[in-house]
ZAMIKE-874227 format. One line per 5 residues: number of its first residue (from 1); their letters; for each residue x, y, z of N, C-alpha, C. Coordinates in nm, 3 decimals. Atoms other than C-alpha are relative to their C-alpha. Example, Ala and Ser with C-alpha at 12.3 -4.5 7.8 and 13.67 -1.06 7.14 Angstrom:
! ZAMIKE-874227
1	as	0.089/-0.119/0.000/1.230/-0.450/0.780/0.090/0.120/0.000  -0.082/-0.119/-0.006/1.367/-0.106/0.714/-0.077/0.109/0.073
***
This chain:
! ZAMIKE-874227
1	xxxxx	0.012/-0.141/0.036/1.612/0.665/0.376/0.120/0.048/-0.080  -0.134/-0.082/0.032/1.980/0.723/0.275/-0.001/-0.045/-0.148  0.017/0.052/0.134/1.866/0.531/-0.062/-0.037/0.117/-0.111  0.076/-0.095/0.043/1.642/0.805/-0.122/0.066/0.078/-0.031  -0.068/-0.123/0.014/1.862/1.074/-0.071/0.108/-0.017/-0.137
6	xxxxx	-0.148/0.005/0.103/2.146/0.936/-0.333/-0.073/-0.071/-0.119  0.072/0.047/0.068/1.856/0.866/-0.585/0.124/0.095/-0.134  -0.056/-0.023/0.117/2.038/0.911/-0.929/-0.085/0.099/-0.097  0.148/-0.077/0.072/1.807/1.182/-1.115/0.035/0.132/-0.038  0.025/-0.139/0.011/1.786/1.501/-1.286/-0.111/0.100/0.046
11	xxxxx	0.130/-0.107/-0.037/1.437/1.587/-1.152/0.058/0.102/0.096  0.019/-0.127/-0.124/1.357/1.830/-0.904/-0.117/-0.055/0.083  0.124/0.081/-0.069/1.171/1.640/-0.650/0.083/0.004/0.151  -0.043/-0.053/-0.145/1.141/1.628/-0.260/-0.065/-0.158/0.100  0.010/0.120/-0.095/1.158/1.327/-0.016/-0.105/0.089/0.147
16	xxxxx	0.101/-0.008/-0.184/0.861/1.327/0.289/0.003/-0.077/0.125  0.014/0.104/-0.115/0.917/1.165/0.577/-0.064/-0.010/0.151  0.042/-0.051/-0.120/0.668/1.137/0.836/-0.022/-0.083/0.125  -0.019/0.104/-0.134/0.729/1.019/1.189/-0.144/0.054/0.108  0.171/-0.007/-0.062/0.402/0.886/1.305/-0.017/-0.037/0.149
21	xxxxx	-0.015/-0.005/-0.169/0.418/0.928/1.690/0.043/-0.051/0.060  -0.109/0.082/-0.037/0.765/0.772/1.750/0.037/0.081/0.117  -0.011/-0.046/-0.145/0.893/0.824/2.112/0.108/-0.014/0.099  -0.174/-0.019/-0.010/1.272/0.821/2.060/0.024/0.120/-0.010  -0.093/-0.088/0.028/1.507/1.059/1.909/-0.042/0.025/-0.138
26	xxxxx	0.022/0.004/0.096/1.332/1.006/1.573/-0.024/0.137/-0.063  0.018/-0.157/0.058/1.250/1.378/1.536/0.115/0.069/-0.008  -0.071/-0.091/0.004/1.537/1.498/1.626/0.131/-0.056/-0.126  -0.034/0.016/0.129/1.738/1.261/1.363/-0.021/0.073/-0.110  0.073/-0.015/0.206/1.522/1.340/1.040/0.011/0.140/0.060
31	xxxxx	-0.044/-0.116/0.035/1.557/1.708/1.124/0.131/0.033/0.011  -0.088/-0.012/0.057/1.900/1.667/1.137/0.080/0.005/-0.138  -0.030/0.022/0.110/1.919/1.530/0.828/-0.040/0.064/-0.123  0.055/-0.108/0.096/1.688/1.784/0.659/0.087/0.136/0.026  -0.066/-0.099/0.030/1.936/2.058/0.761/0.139/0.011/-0.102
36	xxxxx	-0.078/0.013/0.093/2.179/1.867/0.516/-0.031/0.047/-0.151  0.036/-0.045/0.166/2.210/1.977/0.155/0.013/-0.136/-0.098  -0.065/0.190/0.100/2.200/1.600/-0.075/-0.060/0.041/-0.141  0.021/0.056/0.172/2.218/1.671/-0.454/-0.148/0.105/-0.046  0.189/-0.118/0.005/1.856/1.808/-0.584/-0.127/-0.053/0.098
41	xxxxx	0.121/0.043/-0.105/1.686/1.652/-0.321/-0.019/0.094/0.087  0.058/-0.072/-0.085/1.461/1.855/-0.088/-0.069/-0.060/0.089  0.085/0.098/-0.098/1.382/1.654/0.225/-0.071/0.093/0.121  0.098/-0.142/-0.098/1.095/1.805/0.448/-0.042/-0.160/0.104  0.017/0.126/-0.088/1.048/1.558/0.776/-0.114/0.127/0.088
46	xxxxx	0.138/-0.073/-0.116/0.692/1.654/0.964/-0.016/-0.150/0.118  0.062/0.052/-0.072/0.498/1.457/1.228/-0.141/0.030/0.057  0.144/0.000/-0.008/0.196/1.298/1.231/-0.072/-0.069/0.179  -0.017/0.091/-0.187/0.087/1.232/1.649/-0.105/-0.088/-0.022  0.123/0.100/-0.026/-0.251/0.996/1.576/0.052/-0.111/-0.115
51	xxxxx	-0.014/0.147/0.045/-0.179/0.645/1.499/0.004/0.009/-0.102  0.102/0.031/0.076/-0.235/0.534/1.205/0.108/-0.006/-0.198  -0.088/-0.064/0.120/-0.017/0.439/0.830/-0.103/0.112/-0.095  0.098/-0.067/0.050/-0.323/0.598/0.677/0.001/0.111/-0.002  -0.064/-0.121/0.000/-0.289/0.916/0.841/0.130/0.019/0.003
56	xxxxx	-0.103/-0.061/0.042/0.061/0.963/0.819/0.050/0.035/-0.160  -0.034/0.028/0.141/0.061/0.859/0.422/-0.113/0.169/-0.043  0.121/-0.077/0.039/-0.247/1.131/0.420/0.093/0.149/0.031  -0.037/-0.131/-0.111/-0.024/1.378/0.671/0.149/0.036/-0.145  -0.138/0.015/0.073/0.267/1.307/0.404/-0.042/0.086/-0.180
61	xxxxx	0.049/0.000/0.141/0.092/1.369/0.033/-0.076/0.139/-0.004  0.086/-0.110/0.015/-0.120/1.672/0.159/0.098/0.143/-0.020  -0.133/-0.123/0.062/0.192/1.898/0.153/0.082/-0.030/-0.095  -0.077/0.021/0.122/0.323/1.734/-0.129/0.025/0.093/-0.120  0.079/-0.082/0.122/0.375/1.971/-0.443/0.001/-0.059/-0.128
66	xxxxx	-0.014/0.038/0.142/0.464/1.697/-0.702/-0.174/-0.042/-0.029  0.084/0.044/0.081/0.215/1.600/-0.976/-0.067/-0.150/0.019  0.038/0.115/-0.035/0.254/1.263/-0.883/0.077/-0.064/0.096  -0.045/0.055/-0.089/0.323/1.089/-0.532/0.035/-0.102/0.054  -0.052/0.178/-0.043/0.513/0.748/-0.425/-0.020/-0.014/0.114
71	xxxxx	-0.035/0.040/-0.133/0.501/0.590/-0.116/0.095/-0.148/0.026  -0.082/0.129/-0.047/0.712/0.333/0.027/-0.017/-0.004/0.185  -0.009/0.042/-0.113/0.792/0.180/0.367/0.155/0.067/0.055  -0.140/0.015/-0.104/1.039/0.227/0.637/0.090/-0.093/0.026  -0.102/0.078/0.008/1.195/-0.091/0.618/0.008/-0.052/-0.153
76	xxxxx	0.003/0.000/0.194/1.206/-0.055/0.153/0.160/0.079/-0.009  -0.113/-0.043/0.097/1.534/0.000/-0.052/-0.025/0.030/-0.117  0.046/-0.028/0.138/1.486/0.174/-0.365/0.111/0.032/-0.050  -0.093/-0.022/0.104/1.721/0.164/-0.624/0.017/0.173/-0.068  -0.056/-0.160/0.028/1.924/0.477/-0.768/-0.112/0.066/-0.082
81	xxxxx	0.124/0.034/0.138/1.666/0.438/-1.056/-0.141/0.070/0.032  0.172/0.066/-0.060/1.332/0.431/-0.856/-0.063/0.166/-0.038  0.065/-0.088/0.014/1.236/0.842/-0.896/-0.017/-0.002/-0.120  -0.036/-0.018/0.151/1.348/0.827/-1.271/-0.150/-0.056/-0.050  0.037/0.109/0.034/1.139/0.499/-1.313/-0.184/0.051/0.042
86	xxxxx	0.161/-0.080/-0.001/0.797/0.662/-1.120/-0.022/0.093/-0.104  0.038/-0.122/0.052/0.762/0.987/-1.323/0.009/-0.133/-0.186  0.000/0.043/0.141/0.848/0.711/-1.668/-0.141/-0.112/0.016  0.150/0.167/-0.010/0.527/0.458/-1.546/-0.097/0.164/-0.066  0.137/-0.076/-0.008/0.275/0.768/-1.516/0.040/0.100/-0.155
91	xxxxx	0.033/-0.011/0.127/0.430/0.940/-1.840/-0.029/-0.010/-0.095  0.043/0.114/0.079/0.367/0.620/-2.044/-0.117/0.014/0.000  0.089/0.015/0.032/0.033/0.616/-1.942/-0.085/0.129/0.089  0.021/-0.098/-0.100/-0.129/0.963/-1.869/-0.183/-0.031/0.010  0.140/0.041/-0.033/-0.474/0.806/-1.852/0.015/-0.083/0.174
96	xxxxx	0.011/0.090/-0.194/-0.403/0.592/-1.473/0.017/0.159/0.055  0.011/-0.104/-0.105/-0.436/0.767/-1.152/0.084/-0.099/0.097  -0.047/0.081/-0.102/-0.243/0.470/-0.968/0.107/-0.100/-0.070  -0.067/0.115/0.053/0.033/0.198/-0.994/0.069/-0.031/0.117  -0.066/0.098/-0.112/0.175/-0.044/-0.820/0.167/-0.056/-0.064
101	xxxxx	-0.107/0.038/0.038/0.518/-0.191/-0.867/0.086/-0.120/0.084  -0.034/0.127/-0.081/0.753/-0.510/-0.767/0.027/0.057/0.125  -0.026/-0.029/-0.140/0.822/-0.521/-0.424/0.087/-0.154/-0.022  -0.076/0.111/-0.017/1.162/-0.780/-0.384/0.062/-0.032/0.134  -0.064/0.068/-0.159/1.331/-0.969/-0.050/0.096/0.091/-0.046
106	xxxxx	-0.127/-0.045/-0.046/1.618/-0.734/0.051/0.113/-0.117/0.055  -0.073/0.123/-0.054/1.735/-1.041/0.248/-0.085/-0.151/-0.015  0.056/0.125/0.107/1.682/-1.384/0.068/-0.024/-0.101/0.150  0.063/0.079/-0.100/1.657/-1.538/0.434/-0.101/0.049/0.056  0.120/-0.019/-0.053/1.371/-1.359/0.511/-0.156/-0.064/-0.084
111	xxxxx	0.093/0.108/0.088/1.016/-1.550/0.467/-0.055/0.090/-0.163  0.026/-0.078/0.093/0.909/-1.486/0.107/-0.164/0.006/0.002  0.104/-0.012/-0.040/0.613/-1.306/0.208/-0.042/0.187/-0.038  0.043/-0.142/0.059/0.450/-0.932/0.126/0.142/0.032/-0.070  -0.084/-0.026/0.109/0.670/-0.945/-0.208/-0.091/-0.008/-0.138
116	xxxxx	0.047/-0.004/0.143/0.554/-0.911/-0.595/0.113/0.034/-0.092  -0.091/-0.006/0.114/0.803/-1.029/-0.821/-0.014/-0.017/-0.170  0.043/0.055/0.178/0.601/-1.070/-1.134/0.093/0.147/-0.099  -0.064/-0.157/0.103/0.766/-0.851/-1.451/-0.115/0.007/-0.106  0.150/0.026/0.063/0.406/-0.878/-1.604/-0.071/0.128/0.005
121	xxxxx	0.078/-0.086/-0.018/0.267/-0.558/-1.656/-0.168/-0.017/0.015  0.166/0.050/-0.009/-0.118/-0.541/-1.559/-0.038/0.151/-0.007  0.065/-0.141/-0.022/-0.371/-0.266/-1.624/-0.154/-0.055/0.067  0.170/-0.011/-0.107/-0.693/-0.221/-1.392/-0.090/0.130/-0.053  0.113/-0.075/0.030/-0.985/-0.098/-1.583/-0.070/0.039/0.031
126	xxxxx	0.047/-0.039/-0.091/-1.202/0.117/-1.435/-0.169/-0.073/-0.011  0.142/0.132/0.012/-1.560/-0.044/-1.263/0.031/-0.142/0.010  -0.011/0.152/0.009/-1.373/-0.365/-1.175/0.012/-0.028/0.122  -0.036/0.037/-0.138/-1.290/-0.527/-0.867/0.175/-0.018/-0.023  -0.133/0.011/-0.058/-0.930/-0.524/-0.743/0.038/-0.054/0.095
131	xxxxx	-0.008/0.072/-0.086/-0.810/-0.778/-0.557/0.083/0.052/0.130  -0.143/-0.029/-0.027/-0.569/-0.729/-0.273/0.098/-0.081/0.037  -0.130/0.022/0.007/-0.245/-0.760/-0.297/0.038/0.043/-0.098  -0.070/-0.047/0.186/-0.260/-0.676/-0.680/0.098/0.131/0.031  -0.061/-0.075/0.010/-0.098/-0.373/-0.537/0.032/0.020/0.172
136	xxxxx	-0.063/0.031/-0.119/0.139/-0.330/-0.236/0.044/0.159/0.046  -0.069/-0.077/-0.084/0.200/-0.025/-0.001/0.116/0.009/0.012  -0.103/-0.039/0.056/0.558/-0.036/-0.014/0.044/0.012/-0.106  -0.040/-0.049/0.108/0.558/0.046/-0.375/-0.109/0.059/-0.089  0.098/-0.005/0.085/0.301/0.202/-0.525/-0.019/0.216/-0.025
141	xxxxx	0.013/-0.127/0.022/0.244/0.600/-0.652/-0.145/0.009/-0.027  0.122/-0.047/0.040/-0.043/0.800/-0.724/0.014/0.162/-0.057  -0.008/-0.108/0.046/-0.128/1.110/-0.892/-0.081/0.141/0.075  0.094/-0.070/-0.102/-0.225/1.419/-0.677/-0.171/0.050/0.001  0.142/-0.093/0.060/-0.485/1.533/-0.833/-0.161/-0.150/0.033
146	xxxxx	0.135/0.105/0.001/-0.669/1.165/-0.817/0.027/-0.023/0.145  0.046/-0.002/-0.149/-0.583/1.132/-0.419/-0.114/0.099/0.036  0.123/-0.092/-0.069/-0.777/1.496/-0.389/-0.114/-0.066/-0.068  0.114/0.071/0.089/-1.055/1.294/-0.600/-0.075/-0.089/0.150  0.047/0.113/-0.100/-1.094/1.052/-0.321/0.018/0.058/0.150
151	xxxxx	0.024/-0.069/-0.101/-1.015/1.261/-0.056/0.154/-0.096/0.115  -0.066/0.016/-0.074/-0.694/1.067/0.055/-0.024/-0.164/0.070  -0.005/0.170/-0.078/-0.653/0.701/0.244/-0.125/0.010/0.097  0.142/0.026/-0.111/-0.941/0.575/0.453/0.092/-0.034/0.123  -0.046/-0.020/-0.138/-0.812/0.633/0.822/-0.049/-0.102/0.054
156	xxxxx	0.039/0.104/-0.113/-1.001/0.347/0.955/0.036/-0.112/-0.053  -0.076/0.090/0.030/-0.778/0.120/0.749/0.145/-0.023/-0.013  -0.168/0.028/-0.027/-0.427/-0.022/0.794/0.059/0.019/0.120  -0.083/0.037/-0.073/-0.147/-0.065/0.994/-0.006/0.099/0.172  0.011/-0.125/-0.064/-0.226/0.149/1.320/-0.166/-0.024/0.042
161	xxxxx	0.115/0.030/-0.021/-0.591/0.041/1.304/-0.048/-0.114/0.049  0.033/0.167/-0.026/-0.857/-0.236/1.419/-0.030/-0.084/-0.140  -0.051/0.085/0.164/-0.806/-0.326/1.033/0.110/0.010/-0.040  -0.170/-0.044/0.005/-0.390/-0.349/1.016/-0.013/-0.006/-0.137  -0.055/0.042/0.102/-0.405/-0.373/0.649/-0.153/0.093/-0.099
166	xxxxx	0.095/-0.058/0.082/-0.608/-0.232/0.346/0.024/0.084/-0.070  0.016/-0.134/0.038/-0.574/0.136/0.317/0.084/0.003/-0.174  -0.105/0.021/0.115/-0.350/0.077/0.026/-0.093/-0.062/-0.157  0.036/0.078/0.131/-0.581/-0.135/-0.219/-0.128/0.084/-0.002  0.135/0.022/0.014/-0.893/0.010/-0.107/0.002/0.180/-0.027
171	xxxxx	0.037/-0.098/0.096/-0.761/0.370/-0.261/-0.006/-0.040/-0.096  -0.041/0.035/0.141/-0.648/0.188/-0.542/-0.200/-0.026/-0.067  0.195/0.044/0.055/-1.053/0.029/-0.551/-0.045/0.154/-0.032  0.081/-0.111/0.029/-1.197/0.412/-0.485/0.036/0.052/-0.128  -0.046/-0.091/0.144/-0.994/0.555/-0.790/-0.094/-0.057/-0.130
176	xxxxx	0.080/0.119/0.070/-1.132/0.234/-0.996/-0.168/0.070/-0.068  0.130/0.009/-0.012/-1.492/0.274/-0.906/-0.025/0.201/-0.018  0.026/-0.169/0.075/-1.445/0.684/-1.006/-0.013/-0.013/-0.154  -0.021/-0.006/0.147/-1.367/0.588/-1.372/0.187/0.011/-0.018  -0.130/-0.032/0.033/-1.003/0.624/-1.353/0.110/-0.164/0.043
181	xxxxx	-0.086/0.075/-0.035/-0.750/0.370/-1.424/0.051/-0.048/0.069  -0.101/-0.012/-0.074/-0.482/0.236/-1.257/0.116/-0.118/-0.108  -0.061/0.103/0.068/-0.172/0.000/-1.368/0.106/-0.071/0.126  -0.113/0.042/-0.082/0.086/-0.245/-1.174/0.102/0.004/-0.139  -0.135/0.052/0.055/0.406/-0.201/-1.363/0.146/0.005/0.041
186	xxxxx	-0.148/0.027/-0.037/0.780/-0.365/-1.301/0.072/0.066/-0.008  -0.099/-0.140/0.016/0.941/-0.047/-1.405/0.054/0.038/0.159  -0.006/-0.050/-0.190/0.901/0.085/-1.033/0.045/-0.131/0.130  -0.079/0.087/-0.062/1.085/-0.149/-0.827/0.096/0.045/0.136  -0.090/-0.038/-0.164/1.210/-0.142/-0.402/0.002/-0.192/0.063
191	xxxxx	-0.001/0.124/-0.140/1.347/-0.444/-0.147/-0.050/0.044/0.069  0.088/0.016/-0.183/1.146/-0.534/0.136/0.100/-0.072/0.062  -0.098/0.083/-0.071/1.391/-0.591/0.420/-0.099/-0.003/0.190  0.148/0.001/-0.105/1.044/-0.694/0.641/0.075/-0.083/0.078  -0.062/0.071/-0.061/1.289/-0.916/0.845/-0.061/-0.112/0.098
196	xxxxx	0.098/0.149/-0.082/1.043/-1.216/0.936/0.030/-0.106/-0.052  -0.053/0.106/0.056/1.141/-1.546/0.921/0.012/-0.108/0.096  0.068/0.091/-0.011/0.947/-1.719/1.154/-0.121/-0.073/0.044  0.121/0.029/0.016/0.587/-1.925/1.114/-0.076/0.082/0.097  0.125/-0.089/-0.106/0.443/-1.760/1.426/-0.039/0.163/-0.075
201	xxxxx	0.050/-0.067/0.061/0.524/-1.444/1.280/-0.075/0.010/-0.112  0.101/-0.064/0.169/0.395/-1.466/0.928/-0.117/-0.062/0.036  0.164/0.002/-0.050/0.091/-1.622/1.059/-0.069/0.095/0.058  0.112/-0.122/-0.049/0.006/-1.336/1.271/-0.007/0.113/-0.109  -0.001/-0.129/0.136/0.088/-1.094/0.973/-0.094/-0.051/-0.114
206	xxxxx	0.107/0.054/0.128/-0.152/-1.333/0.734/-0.126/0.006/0.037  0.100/-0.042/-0.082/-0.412/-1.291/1.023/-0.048/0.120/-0.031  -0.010/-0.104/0.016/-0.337/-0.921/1.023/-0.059/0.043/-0.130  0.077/-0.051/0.099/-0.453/-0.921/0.680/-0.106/-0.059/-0.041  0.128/0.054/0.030/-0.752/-1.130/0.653/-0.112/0.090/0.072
211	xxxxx	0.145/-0.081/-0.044/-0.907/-0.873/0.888/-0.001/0.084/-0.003  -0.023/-0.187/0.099/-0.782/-0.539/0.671/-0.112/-0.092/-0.088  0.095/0.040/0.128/-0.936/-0.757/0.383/-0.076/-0.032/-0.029  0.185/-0.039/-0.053/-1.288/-0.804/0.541/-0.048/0.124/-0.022  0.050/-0.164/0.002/-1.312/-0.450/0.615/-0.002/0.040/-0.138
216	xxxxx	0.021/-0.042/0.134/-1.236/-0.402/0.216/-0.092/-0.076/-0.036  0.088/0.040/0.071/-1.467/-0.646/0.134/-0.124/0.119/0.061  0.140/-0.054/0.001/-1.748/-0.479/0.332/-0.007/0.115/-0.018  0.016/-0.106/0.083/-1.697/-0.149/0.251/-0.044/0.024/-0.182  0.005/-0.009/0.139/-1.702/-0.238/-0.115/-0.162/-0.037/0.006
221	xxxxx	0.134/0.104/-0.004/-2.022/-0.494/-0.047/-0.101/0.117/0.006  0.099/-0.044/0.006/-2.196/-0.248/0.111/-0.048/0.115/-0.073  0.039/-0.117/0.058/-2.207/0.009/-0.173/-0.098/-0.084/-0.087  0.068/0.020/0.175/-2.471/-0.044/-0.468/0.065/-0.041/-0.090  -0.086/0.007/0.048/-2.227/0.001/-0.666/0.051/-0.098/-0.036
226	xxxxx	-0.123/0.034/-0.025/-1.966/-0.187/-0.610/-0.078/-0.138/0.032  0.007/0.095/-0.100/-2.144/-0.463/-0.432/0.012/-0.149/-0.071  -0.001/0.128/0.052/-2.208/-0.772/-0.706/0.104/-0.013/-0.066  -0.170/0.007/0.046/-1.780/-0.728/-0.846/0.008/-0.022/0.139  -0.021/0.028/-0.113/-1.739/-0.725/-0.466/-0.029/-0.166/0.061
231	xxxxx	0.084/0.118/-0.027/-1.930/-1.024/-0.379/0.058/-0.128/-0.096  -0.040/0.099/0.067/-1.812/-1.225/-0.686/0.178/-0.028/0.012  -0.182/0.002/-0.057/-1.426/-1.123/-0.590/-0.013/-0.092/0.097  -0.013/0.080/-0.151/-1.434/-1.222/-0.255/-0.043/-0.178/-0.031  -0.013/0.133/0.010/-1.578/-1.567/-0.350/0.073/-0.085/-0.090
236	xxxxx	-0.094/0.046/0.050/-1.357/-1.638/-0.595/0.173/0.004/0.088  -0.101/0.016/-0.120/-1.097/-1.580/-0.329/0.002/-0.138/0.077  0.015/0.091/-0.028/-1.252/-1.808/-0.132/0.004/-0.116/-0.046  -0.007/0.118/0.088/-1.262/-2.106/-0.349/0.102/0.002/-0.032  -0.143/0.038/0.057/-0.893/-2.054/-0.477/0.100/-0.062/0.165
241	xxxxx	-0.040/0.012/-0.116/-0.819/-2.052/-0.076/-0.025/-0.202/0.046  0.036/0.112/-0.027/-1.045/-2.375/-0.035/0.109/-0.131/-0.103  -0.096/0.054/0.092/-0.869/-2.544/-0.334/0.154/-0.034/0.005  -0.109/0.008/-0.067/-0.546/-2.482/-0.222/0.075/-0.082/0.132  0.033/0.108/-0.132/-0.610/-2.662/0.134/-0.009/-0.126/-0.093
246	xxxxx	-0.025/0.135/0.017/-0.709/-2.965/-0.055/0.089/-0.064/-0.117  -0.132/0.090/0.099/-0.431/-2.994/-0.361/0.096/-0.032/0.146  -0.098/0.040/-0.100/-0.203/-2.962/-0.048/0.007/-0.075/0.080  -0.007/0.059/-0.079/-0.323/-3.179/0.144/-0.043/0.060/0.148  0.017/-0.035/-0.120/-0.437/-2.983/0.443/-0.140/0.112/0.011
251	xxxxx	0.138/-0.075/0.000/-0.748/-2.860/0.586/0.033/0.178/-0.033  -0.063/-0.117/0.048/-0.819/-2.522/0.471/0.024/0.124/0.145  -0.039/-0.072/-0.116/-0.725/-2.231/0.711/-0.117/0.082/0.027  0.106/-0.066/0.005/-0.954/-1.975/0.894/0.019/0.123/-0.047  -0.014/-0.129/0.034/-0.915/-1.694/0.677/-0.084/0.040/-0.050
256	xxxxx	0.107/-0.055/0.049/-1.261/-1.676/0.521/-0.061/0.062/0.115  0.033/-0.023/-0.141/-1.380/-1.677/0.880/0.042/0.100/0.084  -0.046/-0.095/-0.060/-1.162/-1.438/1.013/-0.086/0.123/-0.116  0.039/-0.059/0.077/-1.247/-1.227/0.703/-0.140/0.066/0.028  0.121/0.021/0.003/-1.587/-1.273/0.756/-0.078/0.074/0.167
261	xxxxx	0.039/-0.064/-0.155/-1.641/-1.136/1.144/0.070/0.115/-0.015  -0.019/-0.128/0.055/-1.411/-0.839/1.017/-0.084/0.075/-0.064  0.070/-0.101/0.081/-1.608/-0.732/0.766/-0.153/0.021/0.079  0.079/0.003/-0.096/-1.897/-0.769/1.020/0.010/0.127/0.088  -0.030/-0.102/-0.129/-1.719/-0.548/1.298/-0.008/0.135/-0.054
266	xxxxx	-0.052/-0.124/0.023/-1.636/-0.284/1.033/-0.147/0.012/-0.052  0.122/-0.072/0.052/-2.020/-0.247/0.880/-0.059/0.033/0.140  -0.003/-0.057/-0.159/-2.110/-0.235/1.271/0.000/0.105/0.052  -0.115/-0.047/-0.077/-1.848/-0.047/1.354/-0.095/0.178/0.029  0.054/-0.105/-0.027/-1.998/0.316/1.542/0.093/0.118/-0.034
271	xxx	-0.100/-0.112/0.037/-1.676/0.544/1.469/0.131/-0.035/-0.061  -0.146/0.040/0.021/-1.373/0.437/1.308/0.112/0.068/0.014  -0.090/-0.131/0.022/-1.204/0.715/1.282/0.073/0.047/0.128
***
């Protein structure tokens, strides 16, 4: 957070920070720190009490008043740069409604795992499929006007949910499948200091997302729409997955499978919410 605050910038912009039903001292911190004065920053700390990164990112953006909104993580470093660098992606291109940006290791001994170090700009045309990962929750903005479009993160996805993972790609998909752009570009740039570094964990965190990234498949599947880009994604997934198992030498893993009883539970599913 203290990155945030000593962001290098002439704007006029306001840090959100919302503590999603922590059961320390965490409230009484961040309103300490909002009675400080830092530079042109305007930090406003709320709390969101129902689970969920979804709703808090939702609880966070709805009182927002900028034009266009970032999110990051709780364990992300963003460079002095990083406000300058959002407001210069979305002025470049005032046709997107979304972007994504690198996400780098804070600490080089941690596994290199939910990172995107490409410097490859990409644009996502609208009506396509979007894979995930193409764009990562600790770095990615949006424009307010295209969250009220969509109505905000799907609550019955990500971190907090019985799908830990998603909510993040599968606005990026809804914006898509409206007609509206999106782009990943390197401009926008934070460390991940996700501090894992070892196999048990990142296996359960690669778990964790094979059964967010069911639930995106079948949400997508089961629109009209959406469903034959959906359908041809996902198996091209699969096959780069299968492929991979046998250049390496090793059977392949169960992540179609897991995938696959996810996206099951969530067309099922009687209430998510």
């Amino acid at each position: 957070m203290e990155c945030l605050l000593c962001q290098d910038t002439l704007l006029d912009w306001e840090l959100i920070v919302v503590d999603n039903g922590s059961t320390d001292e965490t409230s009484t911190y961040l309103e300490s720190i909002c009675r400080e004065k830092r530079s042109r920053t305007q930090m406003v700390a709320m709390r969101e009490g129902k689970r969920g990164l979804a709703r808090a990112r939702n609880a966070g953006w709805s009182i927002a008043r900028g034009d266009v909104v970032a999110f990051t993580d709780d364990d992300c470093y963003a460079p002095e740069n990083y406000a300058d660098s959002v407001v210069e992606v979305f002025d470049s291109r005032p046709d997107i409604g979304f972007a994504g940006g690198r996400v780098l290791l804070y600490d080089p001994t941690d596994y290199p795992i939910t990172i995107e170090d490409s410097e490859l700009a990409v644009c996502f045309p609208p009506f396509t499929y979007i894979a995930a990962g193409q764009i990562h929750g600790a770095n990615m903005a949006f424009r307010r006007s295209a969250l009220e479009r969509i109505g905000g993160f799907d609550v019955r996805l990500g971190p907090g949910t019985a799908f830990p993972s998603g909510e993040d790609i599968d606005a990026a998909a809804a914006l898509l499948w409206l007609g509206i752009p999106g782009a990943y570009d390197p401009r926008m740039m934070v460390y991940h200091h996700h501090g894992r570094r070892t196999k048990q964990v990142v296996r359960a965190l690669k778990h964790a997302y094979d059964v967010g990234r069911g639930a995106y498949f079948a949400k997508y599947i089961m629109r009209g729409d959406t469903r034959a880009e959906f359908l041809r994604g996902w198996a091209r997934g699969v096959r780069t997955d299968l492929l991979a198992g046998w250049k390496n030498r090793h059977p392949p893993g169960g992540a179609p499978v897991r995938e696959v009883l996810a996206a099951m539970r969530f067309a099922f599913q009687r209430d998510g919410k």
